[in-house]
Structure formats: C-alpha cells, structure tokens
C-alpha positions as CSV (number, residue, x, y, z in Angstrom):
1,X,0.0,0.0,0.0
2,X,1.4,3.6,-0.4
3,X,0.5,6.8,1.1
4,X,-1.3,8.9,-1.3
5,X,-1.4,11.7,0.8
6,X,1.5,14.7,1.2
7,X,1.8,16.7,4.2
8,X,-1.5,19.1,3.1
9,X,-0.3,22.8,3.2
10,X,2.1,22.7,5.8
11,X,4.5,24.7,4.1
12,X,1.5,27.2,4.2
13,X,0.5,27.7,7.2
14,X,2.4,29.8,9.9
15,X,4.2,28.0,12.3
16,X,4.9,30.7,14.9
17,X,2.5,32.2,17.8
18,X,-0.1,34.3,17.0
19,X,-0.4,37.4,19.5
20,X,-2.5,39.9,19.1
21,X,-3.6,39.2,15.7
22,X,0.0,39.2,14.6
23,X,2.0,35.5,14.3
24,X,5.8,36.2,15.8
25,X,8.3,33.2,16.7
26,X,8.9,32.6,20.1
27,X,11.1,34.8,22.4
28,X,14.9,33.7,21.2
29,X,13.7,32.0,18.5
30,X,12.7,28.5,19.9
31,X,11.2,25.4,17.8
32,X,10.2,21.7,18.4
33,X,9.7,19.5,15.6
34,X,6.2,17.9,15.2
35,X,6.1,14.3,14.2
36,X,4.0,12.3,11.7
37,X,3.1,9.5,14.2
38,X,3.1,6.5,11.2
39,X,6.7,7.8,10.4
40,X,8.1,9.0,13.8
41,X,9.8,11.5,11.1
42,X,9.3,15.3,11.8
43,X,7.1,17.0,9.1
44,X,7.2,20.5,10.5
45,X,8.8,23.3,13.2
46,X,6.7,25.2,15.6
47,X,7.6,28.5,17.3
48,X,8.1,27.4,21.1
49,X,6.0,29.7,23.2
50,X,8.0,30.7,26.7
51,X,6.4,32.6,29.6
52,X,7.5,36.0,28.3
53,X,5.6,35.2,25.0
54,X,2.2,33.5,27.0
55,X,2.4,36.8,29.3
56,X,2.5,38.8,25.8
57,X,-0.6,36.9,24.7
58,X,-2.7,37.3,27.9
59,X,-1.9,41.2,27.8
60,X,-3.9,41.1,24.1
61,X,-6.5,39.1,25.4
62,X,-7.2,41.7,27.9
63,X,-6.8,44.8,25.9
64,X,-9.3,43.1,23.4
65,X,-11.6,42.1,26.1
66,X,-13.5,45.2,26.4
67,X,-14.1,45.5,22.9
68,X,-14.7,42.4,22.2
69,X,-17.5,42.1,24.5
70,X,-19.4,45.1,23.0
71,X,-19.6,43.5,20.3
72,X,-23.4,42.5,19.0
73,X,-24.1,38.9,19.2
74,X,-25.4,39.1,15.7
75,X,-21.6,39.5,14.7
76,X,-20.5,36.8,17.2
77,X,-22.7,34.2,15.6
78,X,-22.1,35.2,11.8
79,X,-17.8,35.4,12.7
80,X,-18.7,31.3,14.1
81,X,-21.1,30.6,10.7
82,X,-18.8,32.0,8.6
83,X,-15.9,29.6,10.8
84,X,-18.0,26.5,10.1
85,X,-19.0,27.1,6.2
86,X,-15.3,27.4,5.8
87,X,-14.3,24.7,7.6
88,X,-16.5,22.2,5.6
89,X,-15.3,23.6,2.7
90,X,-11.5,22.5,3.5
91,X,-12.9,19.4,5.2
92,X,-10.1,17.5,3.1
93,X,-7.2,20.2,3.7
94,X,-7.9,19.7,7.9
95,X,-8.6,15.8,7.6
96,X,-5.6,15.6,5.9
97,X,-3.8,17.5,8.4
98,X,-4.9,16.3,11.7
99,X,-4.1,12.7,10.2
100,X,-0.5,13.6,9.4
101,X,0.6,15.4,12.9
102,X,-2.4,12.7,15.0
103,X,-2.5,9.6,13.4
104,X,-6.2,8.4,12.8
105,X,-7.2,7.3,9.3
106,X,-8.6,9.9,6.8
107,X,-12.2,8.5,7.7
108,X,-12.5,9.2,11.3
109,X,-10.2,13.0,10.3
110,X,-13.1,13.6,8.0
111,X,-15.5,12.7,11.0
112,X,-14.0,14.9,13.2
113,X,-14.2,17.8,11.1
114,X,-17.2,17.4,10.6
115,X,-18.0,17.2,14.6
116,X,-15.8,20.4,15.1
117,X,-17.9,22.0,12.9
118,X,-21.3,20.9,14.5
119,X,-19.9,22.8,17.9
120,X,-19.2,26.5,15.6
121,X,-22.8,26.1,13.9
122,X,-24.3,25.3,17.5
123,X,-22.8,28.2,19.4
124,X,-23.4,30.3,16.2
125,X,-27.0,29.9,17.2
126,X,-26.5,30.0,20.9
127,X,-24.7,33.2,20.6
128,X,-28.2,35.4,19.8
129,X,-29.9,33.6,22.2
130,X,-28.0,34.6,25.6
131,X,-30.9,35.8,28.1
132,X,-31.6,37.3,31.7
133,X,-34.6,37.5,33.8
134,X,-36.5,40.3,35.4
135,X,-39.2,39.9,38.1
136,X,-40.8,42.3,40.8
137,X,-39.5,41.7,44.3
138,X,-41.6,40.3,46.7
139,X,-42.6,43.2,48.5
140,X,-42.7,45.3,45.0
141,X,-40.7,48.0,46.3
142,X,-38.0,46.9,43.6
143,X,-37.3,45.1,40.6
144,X,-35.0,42.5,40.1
145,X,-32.7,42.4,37.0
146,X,-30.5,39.6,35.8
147,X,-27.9,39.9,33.4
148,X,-25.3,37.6,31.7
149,X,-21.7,38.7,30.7
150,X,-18.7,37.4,29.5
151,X,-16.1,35.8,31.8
152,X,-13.3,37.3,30.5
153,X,-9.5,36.2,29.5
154,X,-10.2,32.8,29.1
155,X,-7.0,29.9,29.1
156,X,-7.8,26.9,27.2
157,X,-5.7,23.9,27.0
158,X,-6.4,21.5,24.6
159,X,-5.2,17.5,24.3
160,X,-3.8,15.7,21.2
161,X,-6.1,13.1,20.4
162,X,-8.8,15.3,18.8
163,X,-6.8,18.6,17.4
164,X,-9.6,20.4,15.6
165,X,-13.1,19.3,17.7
166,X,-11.3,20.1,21.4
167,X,-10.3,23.4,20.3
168,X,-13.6,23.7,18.4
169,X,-15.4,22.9,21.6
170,X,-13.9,25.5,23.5
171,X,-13.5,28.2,21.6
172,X,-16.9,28.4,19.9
173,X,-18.8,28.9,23.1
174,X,-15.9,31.5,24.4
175,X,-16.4,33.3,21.2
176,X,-20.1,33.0,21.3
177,X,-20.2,34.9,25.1
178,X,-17.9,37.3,23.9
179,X,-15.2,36.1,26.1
180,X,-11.2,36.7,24.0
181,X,-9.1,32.9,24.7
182,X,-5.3,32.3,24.8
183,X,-4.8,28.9,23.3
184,X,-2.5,26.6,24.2
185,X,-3.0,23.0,21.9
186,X,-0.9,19.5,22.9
187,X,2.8,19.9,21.3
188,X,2.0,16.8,19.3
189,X,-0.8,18.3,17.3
190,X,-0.6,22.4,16.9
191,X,-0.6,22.5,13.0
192,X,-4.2,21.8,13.2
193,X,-5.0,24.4,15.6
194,X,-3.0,26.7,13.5
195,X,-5.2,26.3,11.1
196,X,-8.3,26.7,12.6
197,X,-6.8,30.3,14.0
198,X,-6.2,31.3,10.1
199,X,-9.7,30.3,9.5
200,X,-11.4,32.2,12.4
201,X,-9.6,35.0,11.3
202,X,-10.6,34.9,7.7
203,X,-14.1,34.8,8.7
204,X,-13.4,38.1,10.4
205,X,-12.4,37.1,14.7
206,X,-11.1,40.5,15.6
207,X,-6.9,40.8,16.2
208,X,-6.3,39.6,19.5
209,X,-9.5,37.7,20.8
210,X,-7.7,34.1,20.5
211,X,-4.2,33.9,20.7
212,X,-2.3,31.0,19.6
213,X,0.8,29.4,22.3
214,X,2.0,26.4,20.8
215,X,4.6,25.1,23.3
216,X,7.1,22.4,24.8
217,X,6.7,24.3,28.1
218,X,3.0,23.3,29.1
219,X,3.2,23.5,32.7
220,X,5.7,27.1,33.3
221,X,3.3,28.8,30.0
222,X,0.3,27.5,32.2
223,X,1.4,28.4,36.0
224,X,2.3,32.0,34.7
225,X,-0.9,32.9,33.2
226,X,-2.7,31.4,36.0
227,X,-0.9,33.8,38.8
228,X,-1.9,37.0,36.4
229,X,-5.0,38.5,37.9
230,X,-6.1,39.3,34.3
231,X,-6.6,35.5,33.7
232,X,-10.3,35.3,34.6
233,X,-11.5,31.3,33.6
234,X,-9.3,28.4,32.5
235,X,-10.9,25.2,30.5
236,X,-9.4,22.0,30.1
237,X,-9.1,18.6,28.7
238,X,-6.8,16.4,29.7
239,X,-5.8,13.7,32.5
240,X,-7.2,14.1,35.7
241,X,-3.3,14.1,37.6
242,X,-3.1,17.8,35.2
243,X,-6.5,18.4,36.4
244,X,-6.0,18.5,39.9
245,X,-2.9,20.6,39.6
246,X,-4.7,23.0,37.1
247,X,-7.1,23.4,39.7
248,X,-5.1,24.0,42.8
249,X,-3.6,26.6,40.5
250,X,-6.7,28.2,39.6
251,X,-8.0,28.3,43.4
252,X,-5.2,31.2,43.8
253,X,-6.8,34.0,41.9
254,X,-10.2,32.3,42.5
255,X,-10.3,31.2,38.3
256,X,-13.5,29.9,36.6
257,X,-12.7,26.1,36.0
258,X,-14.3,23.8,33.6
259,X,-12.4,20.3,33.2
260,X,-13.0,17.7,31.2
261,X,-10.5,14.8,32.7
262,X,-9.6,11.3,32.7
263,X,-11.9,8.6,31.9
264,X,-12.4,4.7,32.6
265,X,-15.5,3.8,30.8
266,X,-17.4,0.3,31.8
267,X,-19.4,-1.1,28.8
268,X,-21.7,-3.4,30.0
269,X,-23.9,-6.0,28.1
270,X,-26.3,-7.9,29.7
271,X,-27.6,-11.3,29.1
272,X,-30.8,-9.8,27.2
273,X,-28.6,-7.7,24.9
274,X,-28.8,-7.6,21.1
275,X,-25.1,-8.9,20.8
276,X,-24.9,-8.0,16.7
277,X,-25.5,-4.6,18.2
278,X,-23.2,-4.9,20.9
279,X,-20.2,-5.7,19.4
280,X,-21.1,-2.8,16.6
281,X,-21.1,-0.4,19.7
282,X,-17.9,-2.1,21.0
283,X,-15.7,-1.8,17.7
284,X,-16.9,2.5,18.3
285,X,-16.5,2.9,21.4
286,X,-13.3,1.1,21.9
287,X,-11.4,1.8,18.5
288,X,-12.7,5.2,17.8
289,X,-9.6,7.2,17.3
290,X,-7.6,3.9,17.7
291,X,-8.8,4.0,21.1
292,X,-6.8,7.1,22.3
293,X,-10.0,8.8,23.6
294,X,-11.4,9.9,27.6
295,X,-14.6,8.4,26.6
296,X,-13.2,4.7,25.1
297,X,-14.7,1.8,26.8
298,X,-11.9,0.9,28.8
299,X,-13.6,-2.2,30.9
300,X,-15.9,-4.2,29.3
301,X,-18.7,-6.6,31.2
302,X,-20.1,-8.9,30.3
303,X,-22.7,-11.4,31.6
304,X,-21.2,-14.9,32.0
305,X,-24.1,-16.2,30.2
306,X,-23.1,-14.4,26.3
307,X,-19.8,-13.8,27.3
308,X,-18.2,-16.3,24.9
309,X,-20.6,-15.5,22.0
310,X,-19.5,-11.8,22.9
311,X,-15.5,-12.2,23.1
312,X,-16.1,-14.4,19.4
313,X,-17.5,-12.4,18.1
314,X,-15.6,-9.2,19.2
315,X,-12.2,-11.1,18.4
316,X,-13.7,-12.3,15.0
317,X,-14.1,-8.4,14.6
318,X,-11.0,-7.0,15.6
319,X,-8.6,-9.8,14.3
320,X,-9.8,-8.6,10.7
321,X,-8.6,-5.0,11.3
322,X,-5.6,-4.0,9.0
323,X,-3.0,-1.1,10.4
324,X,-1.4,1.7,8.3
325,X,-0.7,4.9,7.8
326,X,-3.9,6.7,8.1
327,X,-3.9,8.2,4.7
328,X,-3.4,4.3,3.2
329,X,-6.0,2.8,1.2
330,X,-7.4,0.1,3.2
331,X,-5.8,0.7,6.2
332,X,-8.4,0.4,9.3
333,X,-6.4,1.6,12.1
334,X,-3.9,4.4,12.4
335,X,-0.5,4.4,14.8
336,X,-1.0,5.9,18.1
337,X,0.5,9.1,18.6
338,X,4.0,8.5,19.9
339,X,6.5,6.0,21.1
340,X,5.8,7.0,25.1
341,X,1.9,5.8,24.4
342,X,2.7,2.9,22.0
343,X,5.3,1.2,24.4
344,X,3.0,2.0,27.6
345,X,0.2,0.0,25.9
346,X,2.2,-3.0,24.9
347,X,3.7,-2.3,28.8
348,X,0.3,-2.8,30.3
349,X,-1.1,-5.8,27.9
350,X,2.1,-7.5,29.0
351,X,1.7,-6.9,32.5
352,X,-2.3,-8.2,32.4
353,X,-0.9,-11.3,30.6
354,X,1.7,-12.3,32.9
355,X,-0.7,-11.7,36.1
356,X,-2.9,-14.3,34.5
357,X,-4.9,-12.8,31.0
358,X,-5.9,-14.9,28.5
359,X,-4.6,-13.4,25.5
360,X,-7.2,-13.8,21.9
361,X,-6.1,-11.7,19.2
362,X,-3.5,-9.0,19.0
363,X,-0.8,-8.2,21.9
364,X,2.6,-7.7,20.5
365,X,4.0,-4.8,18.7
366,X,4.1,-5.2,14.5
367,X,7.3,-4.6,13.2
368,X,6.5,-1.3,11.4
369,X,7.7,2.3,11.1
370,X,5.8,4.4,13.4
371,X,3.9,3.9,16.4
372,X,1.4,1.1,15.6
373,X,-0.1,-1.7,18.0
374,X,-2.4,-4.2,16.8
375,X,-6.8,-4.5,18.3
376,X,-6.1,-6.7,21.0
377,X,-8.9,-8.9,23.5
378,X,-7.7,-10.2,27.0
379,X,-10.2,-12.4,28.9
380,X,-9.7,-13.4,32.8
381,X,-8.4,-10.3,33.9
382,X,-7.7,-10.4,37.4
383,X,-9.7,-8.9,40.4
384,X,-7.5,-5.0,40.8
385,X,-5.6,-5.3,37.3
386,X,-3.9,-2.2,36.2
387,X,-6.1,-2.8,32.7
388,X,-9.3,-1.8,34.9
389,X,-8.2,1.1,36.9
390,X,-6.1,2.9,34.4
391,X,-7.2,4.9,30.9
392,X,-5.8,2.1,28.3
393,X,-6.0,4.9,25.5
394,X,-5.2,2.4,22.6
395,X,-6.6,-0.5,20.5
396,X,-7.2,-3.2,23.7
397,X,-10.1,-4.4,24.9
398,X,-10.0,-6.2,28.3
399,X,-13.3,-8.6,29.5
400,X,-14.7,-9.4,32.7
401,X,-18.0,-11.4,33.5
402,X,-20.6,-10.6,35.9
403,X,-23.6,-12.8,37.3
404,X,-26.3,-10.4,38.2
405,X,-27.2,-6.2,37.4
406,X,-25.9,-5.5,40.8
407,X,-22.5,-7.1,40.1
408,X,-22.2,-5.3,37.3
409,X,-23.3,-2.1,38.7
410,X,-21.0,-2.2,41.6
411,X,-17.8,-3.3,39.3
412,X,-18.7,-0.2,36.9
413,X,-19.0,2.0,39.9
414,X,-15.8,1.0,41.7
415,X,-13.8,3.6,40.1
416,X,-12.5,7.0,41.0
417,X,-13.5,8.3,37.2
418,X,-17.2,8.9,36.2
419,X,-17.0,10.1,32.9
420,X,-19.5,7.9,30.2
421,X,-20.7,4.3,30.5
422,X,-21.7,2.1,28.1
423,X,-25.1,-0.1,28.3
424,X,-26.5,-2.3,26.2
425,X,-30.0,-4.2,27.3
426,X,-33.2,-5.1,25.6
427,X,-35.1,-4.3,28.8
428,X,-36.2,-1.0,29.4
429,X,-36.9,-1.2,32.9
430,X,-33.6,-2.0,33.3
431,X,-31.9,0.1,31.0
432,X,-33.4,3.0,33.2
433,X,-32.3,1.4,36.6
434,X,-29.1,0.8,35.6
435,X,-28.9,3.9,34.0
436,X,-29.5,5.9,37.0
437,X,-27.4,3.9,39.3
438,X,-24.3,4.4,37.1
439,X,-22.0,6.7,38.5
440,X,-21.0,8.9,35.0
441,X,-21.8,11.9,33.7
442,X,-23.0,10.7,29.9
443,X,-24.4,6.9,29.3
444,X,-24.6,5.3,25.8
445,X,-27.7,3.1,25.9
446,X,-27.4,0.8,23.3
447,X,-25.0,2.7,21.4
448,X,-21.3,3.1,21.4
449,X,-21.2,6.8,20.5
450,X,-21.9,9.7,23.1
451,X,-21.0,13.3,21.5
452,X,-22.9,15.4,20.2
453,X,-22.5,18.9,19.9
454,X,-26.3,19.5,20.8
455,X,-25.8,17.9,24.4
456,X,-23.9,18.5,27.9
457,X,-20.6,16.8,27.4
458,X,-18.8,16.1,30.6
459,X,-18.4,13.7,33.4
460,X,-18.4,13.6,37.6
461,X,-16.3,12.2,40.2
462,X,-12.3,12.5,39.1
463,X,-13.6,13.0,35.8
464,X,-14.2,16.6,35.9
465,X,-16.6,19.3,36.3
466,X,-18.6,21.8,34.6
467,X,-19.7,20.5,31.0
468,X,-19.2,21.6,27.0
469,X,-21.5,21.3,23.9
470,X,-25.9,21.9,24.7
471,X,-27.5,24.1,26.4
472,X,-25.4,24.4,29.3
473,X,-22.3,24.9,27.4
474,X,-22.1,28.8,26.7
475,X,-23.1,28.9,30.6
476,X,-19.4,27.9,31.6
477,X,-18.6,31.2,29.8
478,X,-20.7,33.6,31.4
479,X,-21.3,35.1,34.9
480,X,-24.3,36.7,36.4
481,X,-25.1,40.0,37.6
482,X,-27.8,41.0,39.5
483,X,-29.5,44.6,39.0
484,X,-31.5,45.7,42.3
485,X,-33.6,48.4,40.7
486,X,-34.9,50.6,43.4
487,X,-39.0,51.4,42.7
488,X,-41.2,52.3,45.1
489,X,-44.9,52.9,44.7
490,X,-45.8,56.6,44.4
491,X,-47.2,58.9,46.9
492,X,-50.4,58.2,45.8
493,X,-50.8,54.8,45.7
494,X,-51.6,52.5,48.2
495,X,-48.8,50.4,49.7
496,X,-49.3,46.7,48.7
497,X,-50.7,44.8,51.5
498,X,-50.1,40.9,52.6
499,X,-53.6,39.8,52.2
500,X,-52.5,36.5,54.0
C-alpha cells in the first residue's frame, strides 16, 4: 500500500504564535519539531511559546476584552457561521492534516471535522440567544434584573487526540459569550490548531480575541498565566493528575474552572442484549480514534451467560482490522500518537498477561515504522488489574463477566472516574435502573457513541466538572449580575398589603 497523501499545506501555514492578531516566533527563536506519528519522522517546526511570550498573549486578550464584549451577538454568531462554512469547505485540507501530525485514518479525520464543525454552527445559534430575567421583588418596592456577561481572558488547554473538535469545543462557546481565549493546543498536534486560527480569522475574529501558544513548556506557560490577575477562567481537557494541579492553581486567583478529565468507561452487556448490536457499539466505542479517547470503553462486562458468544464475536471483529498509515487505502487503524503511548500499551497488555490474562487476538508490537499496536482482547483479567483502573487509550479491549445487574453495577462504579458508560439491554426497565445507578456523567444506551455537539458533554467524580457542547455549554462562559432596581410605589398609591 502507499501513502497517497502529502503533508497538506504545511509549508502554508504559519508555524509561529499568534499574538495579538500578529504571528511572531517565540522569544529567542525557539522550535520543536512535530512528528508524523506513522513515520516518527518530523514533518514540521513550531515557534516554542515561553512565559514571556504566554504573558504577551494574555496582555492582548485583555486589551481586546472590552471590545470584544461590546460587540453584537449578531456579529459573534455570523464570525462562528462564517468559521464552520469554511471549515466544511476545507474538510479535506484539515482531515488531511490532523491525520499527518495525530495519526487516525482519513475516515474518522473527516468525521472529526465534521463534529468540530457541528460545535461552531451550535454556538453560532447560541450566541443570539444569551438571556436574563427580570421579576418584581416580593414586596414590590424593587425590581429584580438579571444579566449575563462574558467571563473574561479565558485559558484553554487543549489534548492531542482530537486537534480540531477540542479546540472547536472550547472556543466556539468563548467566542459565542464574547469572552477573547489564549490557546494553548498539545505539542504533538498544533498544525491543526493553527489552522483553525487562520480560518477564524478569515471569517473576520477581531486581532487579539484568541491567541495561539504552541509550546514544549506546558506547565511554566500555564502556571504563569494562572498567577496573572487578568486570567479570569481556564478550560481544560486532559488527565485528571493535570487536572488536579490546574485546579489548585486556579484556586489562587479564585479562576472559573471547567475540566474535562480522565476517563475509565465500563461497557456493559447484559444477558438480554442484542449482541450483533453490541459488538457494533464495542468496535466504536473502543477503536474510535484507535482507542486514544477519555470516553473509550476501557472495561468491558459482560454477563457470563453471552460472554463467549461476545469475546467471538468481538475477536472475530478485531482480528480482521488492517493497520497503516492513516492516509493508506485500506488501512483500518492508524499508529497511536507516539512511542511514550505505544510502548505503555504493549507495557500494560504484557503486565495483564503475565498476572494471568488470556490473550485472543493481537498483543505484541508489529514490526513497522511508526507507532502502531495491533486491536487486542484479553479475557480473565484479574480482580485489581492495572487494565481496569487505568485509561488504556489504545486498541485493547479487556473482559470481565458478571452474574447479576448489581454485580455489574457495583464493578462499573468502583472507580475513582465517572465520565460515560456504556449499556446495552433489551429491557427498558432495566436500561433506566441501571442507568440511574451508574455513577457517569453521559451513558450510551445501546449505542457506542456519546457526542454530540447538541448535548452537555462532561463527566463527575475525578472525571471533571462543569460541562461543554448543549444548552449548558455557553453557561461555563458567562457570569451573572444581578441589577436591584430601586422602585417604590408613588405617593399616591396605596402600599401593597399581605392579604395572607
């Protein structure tokens, strides 16, 4: 097979920061390479951001703030319309480029573009719709004004795994509330946020709303704009050990704080379950993005009574899966995104093994350029594996059998994360017991797919707090202010009276 596919414009695009509407290189001139993970060869340079330079950025956020905020909502929404006619335009240009610097197959690039997109057109339309509320007080000597405004400065830190829909996710709804962003995308993957900042410029984002920090330096860029009081809200997606330090951080200057962390999602079929459907939602959930995703199912079980069926089926499935380059005809499955993730995989498959696995399909590294690792099913895993407690973020799926709906509830439960679960049952009552009993903040019922742009995306327990995409996802965004507008009754009329 050959790769069809040359590195799509990235002689093109800028590779330096973009500061006040202006891209620069980084203070004393500082680069890191950015690899093609089916290669492990470099395909491009990017300005290394320092503090100096994230410090540089924040001060245009701020001085655009004002403005910014001013501005009609009318604008905001057409700036984000404009951002997502454009961006399905170039579906091919940014499918081809988050495949070269992330990895995943053209497909699922498409996909994601696609999905990125769905988050601009949404918060295009929730843009014009930002209310308040106004009531009379309860003893109608005033009345009682709500308004909602813009956070401010936001800081939003975005993970490799889905370059164009995490940054999508959080700056549509920041651009919607008229907040101005300083960007900081994964150092594996900031060609395609790049891109998307050329794009939201060309459909008109104001000079020094977002403001681009590509950078080696993640957690000195990060600390420093979190001690500057004009930092107002941070968002982030990442693991939940970042998380937590990102949050004691943020409890200095009293930040905003949305987080979307770590996952460690059951997927649970029971006896009654459709198992053609099943497996479908199992080759999603657990292979989308070649499994590097917070909302993979990372434990799957299985009632004892279909789990061999299940596990036959599911092996049959995987075993069949070709690996490639992601712009290969015919290839299924992409590389993961470096050698640190690639050789932690194979570390914990081995480990599972030797504690006493059974091993079906898959589990040794191919010999191939790049960063690949082969679908892989492990049965028997022991009681307090490392496979069950830990993100596997790659192509593995490890099964475990349960006996009754409590067993299963109580093994998807024991876990510190609570981000999605997976359920599939042909029952409704149960499907609505066991849905309300799960401990996560999204459930797939009978389907191996949660996002949507249209709903609240986010999770509970270590997995994070606030939530992005529906309704409730310009709300992170925005802050309240209550108006106490002084009106008593005039001389001449009565005082109401409590007629009680």
């Amino acid at each position: 097979m050959t790769d069809r596919t040359p590195p799509h414009g990235v002689d093109a695009l800028p590779q330096e920061l973009l500061i006040g509407g202006g891209w620069r290189p980084a203070t004393g001139g500082a680069t890191f390479p950015v690899e093609n993970p089916a290669t492990g060869e470099p395909v491009a340079r990017v300005a290394d951001a320092g503090t100096a330079d994230a410090l540089d950025a924040l001060g245009a956020a701020a001085g655009a703030q004002s403005q910014w905020a001013a501005t009609s909502p009318g604008q905001r929404s057409r700036i984000l319309r404009r951002t997502h006619d454009l961006l399905l335009e170039r579906r091919e240009d940014f499918a081809g480029l988050i495949t070269l610097e992330m990895g995943k197959s053209l497909a699922e690039a498409r996909a994601e573009v696609d999905y990125a997109a769905g988050y601009l057109r949404w918060f295009a339309e929730e843009a014009v719709r930002i209310d308040g509320t106004w009531k009379v007080s309860e003893d109608a000597t005033a009345r009682v004004l709500v308004m909602r405004q813009p956070v401010g400065p936001c800081l939003l830190i975005t993970p490799w795994n889905a370059p164009l829909a995490m940054p999508a996710r959080k700056i549509a709804p920041a651009v919607a509330a008229g907040c101005t962003m300083v960007l900081k995308p994964a150092p594996q993957t900031p060609l395609t946020s790049i891109a998307l900042a050329t794009v939201l410029a060309e459909a008109g984002l104001p000079a020094g709303v977002l403001n681009l920090l590509p950078t080696t330096g993640a957690a000195a860029v990060s600390e420093a704009l979190m001690k500057d009081p004009r930092l107002r809200k941070v968002s982030f997606t990442g693991s939940t050990a970042v998380g937590r330090l990102l949050l004691a951080q943020a409890s200095a200057n009293v930040l905003r704080t949305s987080m979307e962390l770590g996952g460690n999602a059951p997927f649970i079929v029971c006896a009654d379950a459709d198992l053609e459907a099943a497996v479908d939602g199992a080759m999603t959930a657990k292979l989308r993005n070649i499994g590097e995703a917070c909302i993979a199912a990372n434990r799957f079980l299985v009632h004892a009574d279909v789990a061999q069926e299940f596990t036959e089926r599911l092996v049959d499935r995987m075993s069949g899966l070709t690996l490639g380059s992601g712009t290969e005809t015919g290839a299924d499955l992409g590389p993961l995104i470096d050698r640190t993730q690639r050789d932690r995989v194979a570390q914990l498959v081995e480990e599972t093994i030797a504690d006493g696995a059974r091993l079906h399909t898959g589990g040794s590294t191919p010999d191939l350029p790049g960063y690949f690792y082969p679908p892989t099913v492990l049965t028997d895993i022991p009681a307090g594996a490392r496979i069950s407690r830990e993100e596997i973020f790659g192509p593995v799926a490890a099964i475990r059998t349960f006996s009754s709906d409590d067993e299963a509830l109580a093994l998807a439960n024991a876990t510190e994360f609570g981000l999605v679960a997976y359920l599939y049952t042909r029952d409704l009552g149960r499907a609505l017991r066991m849905s309300e009993r799960i401990e996560s903040g999204m459930v797939g019922l009978n389907r191996g797919y949660v996002s949507d742009p249209g709903a609240p995306f986010g999770g509970i327990k270590h997995s994070g707090a606030g939530r992005e995409g529906g309704n409730s996802g310009i709300e992170e965004y925005l802050e309240q202010k209550y108006i106490a507008i002084d009106t008593p009754a005039d001389a001449g009329t009565p005082a109401p009276q409590d007629r009680s």
